[in-house]
C-alpha positions as CSV (number, residue, x, y, z in Angstrom):
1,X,15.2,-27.2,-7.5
2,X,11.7,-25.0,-7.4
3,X,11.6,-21.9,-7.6
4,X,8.8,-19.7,-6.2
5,X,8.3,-15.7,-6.6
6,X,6.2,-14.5,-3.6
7,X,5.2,-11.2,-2.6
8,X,5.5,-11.2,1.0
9,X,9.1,-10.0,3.0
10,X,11.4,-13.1,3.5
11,X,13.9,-13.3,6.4
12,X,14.8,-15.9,8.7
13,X,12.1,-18.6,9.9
14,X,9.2,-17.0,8.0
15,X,6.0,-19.1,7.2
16,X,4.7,-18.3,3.5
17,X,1.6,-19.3,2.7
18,X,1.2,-20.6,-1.2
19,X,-1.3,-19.2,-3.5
20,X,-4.0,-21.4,-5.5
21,X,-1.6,-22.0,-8.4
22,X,1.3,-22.7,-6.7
23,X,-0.3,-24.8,-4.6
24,X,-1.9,-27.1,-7.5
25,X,1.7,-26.9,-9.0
26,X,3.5,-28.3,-5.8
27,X,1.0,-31.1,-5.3
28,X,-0.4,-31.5,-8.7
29,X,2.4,-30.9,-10.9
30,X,5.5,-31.4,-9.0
31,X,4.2,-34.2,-6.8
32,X,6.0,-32.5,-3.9
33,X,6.2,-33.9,-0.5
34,X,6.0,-32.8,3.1
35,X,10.1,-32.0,4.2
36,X,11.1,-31.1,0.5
37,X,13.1,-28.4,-0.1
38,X,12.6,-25.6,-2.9
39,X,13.7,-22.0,-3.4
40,X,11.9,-18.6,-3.2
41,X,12.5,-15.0,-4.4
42,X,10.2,-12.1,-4.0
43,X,12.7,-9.2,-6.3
44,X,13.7,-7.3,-2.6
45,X,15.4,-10.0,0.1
46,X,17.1,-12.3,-2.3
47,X,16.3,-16.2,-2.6
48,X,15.9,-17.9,0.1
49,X,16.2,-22.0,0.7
50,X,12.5,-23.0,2.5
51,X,11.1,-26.4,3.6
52,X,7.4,-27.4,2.7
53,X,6.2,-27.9,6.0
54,X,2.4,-28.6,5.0
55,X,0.9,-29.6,1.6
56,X,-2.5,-30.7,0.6
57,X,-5.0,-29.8,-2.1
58,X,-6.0,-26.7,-0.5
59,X,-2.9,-25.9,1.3
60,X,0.6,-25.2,1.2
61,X,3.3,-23.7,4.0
62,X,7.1,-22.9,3.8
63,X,9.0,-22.1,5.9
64,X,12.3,-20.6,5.2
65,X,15.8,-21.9,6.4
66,X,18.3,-19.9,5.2
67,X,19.6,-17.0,2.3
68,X,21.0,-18.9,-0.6
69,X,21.7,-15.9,-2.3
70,X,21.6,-11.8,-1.5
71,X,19.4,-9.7,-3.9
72,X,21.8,-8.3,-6.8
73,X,19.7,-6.0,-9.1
74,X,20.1,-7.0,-13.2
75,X,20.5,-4.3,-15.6
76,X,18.1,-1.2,-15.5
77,X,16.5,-1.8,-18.7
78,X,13.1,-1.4,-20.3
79,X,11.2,-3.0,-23.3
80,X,8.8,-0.8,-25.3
81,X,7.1,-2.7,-27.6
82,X,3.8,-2.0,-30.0
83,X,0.9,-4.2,-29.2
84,X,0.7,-7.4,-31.0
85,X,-1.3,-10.1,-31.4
86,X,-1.6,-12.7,-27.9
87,X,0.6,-15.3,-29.1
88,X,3.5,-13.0,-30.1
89,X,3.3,-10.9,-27.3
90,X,3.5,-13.8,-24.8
91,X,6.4,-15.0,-26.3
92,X,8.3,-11.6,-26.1
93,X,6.9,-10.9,-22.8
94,X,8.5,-15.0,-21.7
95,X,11.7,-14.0,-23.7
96,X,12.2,-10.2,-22.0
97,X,11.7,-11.8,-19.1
98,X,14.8,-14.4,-19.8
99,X,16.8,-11.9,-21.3
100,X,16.6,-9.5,-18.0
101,X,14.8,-6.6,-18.7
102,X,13.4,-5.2,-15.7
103,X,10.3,-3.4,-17.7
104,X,7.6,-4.2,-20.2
105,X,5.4,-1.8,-21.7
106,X,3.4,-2.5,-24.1
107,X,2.2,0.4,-26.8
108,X,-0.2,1.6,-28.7
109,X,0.7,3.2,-31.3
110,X,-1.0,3.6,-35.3
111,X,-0.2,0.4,-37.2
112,X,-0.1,-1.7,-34.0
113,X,-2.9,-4.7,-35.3
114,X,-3.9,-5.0,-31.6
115,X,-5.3,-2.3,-29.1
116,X,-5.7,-4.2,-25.5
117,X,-4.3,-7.1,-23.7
118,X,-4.8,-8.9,-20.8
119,X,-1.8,-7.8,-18.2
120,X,-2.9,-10.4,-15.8
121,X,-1.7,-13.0,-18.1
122,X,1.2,-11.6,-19.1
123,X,2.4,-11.1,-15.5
124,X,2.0,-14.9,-14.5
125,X,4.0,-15.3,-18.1
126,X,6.7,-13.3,-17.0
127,X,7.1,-14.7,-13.3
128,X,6.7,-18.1,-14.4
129,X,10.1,-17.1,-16.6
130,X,11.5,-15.7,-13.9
131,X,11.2,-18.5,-11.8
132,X,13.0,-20.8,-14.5
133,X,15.6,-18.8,-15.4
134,X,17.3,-17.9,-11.5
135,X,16.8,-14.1,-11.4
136,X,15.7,-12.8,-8.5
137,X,12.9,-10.6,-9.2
138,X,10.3,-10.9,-11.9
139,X,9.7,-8.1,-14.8
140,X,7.8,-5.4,-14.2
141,X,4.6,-5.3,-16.5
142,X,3.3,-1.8,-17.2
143,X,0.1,-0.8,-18.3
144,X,-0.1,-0.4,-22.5
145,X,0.2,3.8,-23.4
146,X,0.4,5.7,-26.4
147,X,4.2,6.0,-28.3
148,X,3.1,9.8,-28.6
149,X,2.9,10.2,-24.9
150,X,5.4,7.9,-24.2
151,X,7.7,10.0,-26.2
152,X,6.6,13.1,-25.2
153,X,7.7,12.4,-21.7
154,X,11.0,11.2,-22.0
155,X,13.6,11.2,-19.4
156,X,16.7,12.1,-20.7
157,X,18.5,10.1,-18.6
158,X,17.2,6.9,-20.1
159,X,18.8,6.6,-24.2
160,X,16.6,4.8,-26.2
161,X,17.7,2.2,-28.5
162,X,15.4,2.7,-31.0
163,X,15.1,0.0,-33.8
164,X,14.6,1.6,-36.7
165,X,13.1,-0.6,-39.9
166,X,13.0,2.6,-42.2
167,X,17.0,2.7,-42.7
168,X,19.7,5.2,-42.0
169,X,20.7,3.8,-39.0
170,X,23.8,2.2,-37.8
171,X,24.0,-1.5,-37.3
172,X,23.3,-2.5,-33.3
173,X,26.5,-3.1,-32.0
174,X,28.4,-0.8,-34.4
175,X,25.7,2.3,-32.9
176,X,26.4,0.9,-29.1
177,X,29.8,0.6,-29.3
178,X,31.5,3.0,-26.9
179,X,27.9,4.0,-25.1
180,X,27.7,4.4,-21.5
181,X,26.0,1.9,-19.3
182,X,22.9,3.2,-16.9
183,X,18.9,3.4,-17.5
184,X,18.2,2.4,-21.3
185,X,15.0,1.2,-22.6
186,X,14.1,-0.4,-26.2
187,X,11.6,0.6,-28.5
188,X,10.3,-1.9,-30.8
189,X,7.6,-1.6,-33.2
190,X,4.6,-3.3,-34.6
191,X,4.8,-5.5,-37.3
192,X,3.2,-2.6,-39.7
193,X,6.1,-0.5,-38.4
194,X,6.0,2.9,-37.1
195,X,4.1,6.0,-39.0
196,X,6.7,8.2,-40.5
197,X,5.6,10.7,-37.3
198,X,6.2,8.1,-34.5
199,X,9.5,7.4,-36.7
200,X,10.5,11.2,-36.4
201,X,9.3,11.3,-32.8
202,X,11.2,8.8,-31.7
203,X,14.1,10.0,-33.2
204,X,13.9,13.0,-31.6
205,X,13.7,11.1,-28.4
206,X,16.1,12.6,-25.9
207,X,18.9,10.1,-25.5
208,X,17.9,8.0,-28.8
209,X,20.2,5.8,-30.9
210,X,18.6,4.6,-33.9
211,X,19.9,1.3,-34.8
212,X,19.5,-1.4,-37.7
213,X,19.2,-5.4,-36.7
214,X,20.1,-6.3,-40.2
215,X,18.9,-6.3,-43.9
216,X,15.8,-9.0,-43.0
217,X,12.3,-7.2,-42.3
218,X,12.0,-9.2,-38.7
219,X,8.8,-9.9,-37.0
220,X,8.3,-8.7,-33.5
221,X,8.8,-11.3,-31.4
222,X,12.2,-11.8,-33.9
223,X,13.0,-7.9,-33.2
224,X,12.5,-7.7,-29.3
225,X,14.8,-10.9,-28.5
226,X,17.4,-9.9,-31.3
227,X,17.7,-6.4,-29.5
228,X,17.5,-7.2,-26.5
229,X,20.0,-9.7,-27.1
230,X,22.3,-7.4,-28.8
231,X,21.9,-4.6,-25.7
232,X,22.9,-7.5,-23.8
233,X,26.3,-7.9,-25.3
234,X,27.0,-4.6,-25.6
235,X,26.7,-2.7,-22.5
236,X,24.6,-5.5,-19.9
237,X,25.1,-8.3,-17.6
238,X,26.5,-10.8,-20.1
239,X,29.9,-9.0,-20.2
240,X,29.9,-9.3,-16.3
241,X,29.6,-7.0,-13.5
């Protein structure tokens, strides 16, 4: 069935009007109909079962019917990850996305071989994911800042799975075995690595666990969905509630 993220409150008997690119995907993509059913999510009132009650080239209404399912929040994880080049980085922002991490920020940091991006993109990227993949709420997309800063104002309450190219580290699962569940985050870096001083700092994160994801130099697209991944089956929602 379709899936929809809106922004606006859902309850009972609420008309939602679709925006321009939904409404070109109903009628253009989707070929939907007048009376068909599809399902919407906005991240706070769960998904919700609606009816298409008008549809035309320049319009779109639902109305909702009932609560399919109540809003469960997914693991409280974040994704640092250097800059990269477009194609890369919309493939790790469409793979976070799948893989249920709740935050994306992208960094800038010394070797990174891109310094902007365009988060408007990478937001419809990582709703469009989240309306394939039945979560219900869409990955937040943070504005890109500097590791250094980043760094400097960590929270200790959030450990850091930082995945460290340079050696001595532990292999993933070997270095999260036994951790505690709650607020992690994972730092990835470009594919130039980090400067020895990044690689120091973020060791010296508050809350960091340097880990290895194998003998293979990986790209970053490779690294992010292999760590995440990894987190996953360790300590997230793939061993179950």
């Amino acid at each position: 069935m379709i899936r929809l993220y809106v922004v606006q409150d859902l309850s009972q008997d609420v008309e939602i009007e679709a925006k321009a690119d939904q409404i070109h995907y109903l009628a253009h993509v989707m070929r939907a109909r007048t009376g068909d059913e599809l399902l919407v999510f906005n991240g706070r009132d769960g998904e919700w079962l609606t009816r298409l009650v008008t549809i035309s080239r320049r319009e779109a209404r639902l109305l909702t019917v009932r609560r399919q399912r109540p809003q469960t929040d997914g693991p409280d994880l974040d994704l640092l990850i250097a800059l990269v080049k477009r194609a890369r980085l919309d493939t790790i922002v469409e793979k976070a996305a799948e893989l249920g991490a709740r935050r994306v920020r992208p960094l800038l940091t010394e070797r990174a071989n891109a310094d902007h991006t365009n988060l408007a993109r990478l937001r419809a990227i990582a709703i469009e994911a989240a309306e394939q993949t039945g979560r219900l709420d869409a990955p937040e997309i943070l504005s890109p800042a500097g590791l250094t800063e980043v760094l400097a104002d960590w929270p200790g309450e959030r450990r850091l799975m930082f995945c460290d190219e340079g050696g001595e580290a532990a292999p993933a699962l070997a270095a999260l075995a036994g951790a505690e569940r709650g607020p992690w985050a994972i730092l990835i870096g470009p594919e130039g690595g980090f400067s020895p001083a990044e690689r120091a700092a973020a060791r010296a994160a508050p809350g960091a666990v340097p880990v290895s994801l194998g003998p293979r130099i990986l790209r970053a697209d490779t690294a992010a969905i292999a760590a995440l991944s990894l987190w996953q089956a360790a300590l997230g929602d793939w061993r179950g509630a």
